[in-house]
N, C-alpha and C positions, 0 to 999 in steps of 0.2 A: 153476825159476820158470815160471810158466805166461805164456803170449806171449797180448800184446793183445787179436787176436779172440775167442781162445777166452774171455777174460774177459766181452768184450763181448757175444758172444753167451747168456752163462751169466747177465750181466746183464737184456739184453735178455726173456728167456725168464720171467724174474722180475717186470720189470716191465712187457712187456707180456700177463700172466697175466688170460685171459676177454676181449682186443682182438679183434678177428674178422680183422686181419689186411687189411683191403681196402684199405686207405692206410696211410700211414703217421703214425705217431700226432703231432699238434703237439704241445710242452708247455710249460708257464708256469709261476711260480713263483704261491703263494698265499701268503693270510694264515692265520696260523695260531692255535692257542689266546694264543700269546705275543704277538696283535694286530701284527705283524711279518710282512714277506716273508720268512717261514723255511723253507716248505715248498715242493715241487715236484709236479705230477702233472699226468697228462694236459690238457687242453681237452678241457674238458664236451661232448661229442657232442648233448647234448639242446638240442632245437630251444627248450625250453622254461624252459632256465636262468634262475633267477634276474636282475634286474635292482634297480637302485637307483631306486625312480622320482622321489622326493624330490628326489635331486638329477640327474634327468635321466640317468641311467645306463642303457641300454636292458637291457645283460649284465652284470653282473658277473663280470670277469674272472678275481679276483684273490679273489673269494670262494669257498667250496665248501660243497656246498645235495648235499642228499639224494641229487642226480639224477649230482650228478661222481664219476669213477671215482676210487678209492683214491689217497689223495696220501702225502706220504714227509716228514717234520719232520723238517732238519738242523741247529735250533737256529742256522743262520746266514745271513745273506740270502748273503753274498758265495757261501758252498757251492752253495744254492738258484739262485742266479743261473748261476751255472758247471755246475751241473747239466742245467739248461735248455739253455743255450748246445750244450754237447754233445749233449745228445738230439735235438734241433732241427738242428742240423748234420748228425748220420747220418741223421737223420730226410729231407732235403734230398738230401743225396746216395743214399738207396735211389730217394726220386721222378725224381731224374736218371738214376739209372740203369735204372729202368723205363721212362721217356719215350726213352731212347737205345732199349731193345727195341723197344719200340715203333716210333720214328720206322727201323730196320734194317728191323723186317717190311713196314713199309710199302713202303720202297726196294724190296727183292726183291720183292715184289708189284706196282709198276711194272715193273719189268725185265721180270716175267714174260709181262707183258700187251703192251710191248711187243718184246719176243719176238715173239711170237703177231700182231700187227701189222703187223708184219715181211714173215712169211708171207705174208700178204695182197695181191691185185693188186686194183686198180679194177673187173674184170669178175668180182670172187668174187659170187659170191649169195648172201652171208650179209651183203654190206655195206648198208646202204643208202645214201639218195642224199647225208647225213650222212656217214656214214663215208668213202663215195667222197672229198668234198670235203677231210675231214680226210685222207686217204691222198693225194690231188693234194696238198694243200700240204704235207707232210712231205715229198714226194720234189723236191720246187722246189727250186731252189736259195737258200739264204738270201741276203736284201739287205740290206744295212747303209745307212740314210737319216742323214745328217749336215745337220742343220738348222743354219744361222749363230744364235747367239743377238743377238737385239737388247740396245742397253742398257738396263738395268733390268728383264729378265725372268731367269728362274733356271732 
């Protein structure tokens, strides 16, 4: 029996086929020829999707117009619906997990700077009279100020 990921990804491969890949794809359930929420497929990327204007619909969501990517009829809203769910979900957790990369390089890119900070004495001549100031209060001793709260302030 083949194990979860590798399905998942043999899915994924399938249907995100011509995505470019630089986010991660949202997705929605659509209406279909069965006039039904039966089908699934991406969120139309086009800035220019259709809209309902008649009745005040700027996008239509749940329509698919020339410009949306390939969608998928499973004859069922419930399937459709649970389809979404799950695409949307991995979908969320890739963006988590890139924003975690992300928010790490940053961290180690502070550390490293200061690091480099570190080194630094008031008399360097690379500081200026900025950095001096910031180099004096870093080596300060920190003070902890405990103001009484009055009543009624927060």
């Amino acid at each position: 029996m083949t194990d979860l990921p590798t399905l998942r990804a043999a899915a994924y491969r399938y249907l995100d086929a011509g995505h470019d890949g630089t986010t991660p794809r949202r997705w929605r359930t659509v209406i279909t020829d069965s006039e039904s929420l039966t089908g699934y497929g991406p969120v139309c990327p086009d800035p220019g999707h259709p809209g309902i204007p008649d009745i005040g619909i700027d996008r239509d969501e749940t329509g698919v117009y020339d410009c949306c990517p390939p969608i998928t009829e499973t004859y069922s809203e419930g399937v459709a619906t649970y389809m979404v769910e799950l695409l949307n979900a991995d979908a969320i957790a890739a963006l988590d997990a890139d924003r975690m990369q992300r928010y790490e390089a940053a961290i180690a890119a502070v550390a490293v700077q200061a690091a480099e900070w570190a080194r630094l004495t008031p008399a360097d001549p690379v500081l200026s009279d900025v950095g001096r100031q910031i180099l004096h209060l870093l080596a300060a001793p920190a003070a902890v100020v405990v103001a009484p709260v009055e009543d009624g302030e927060q």
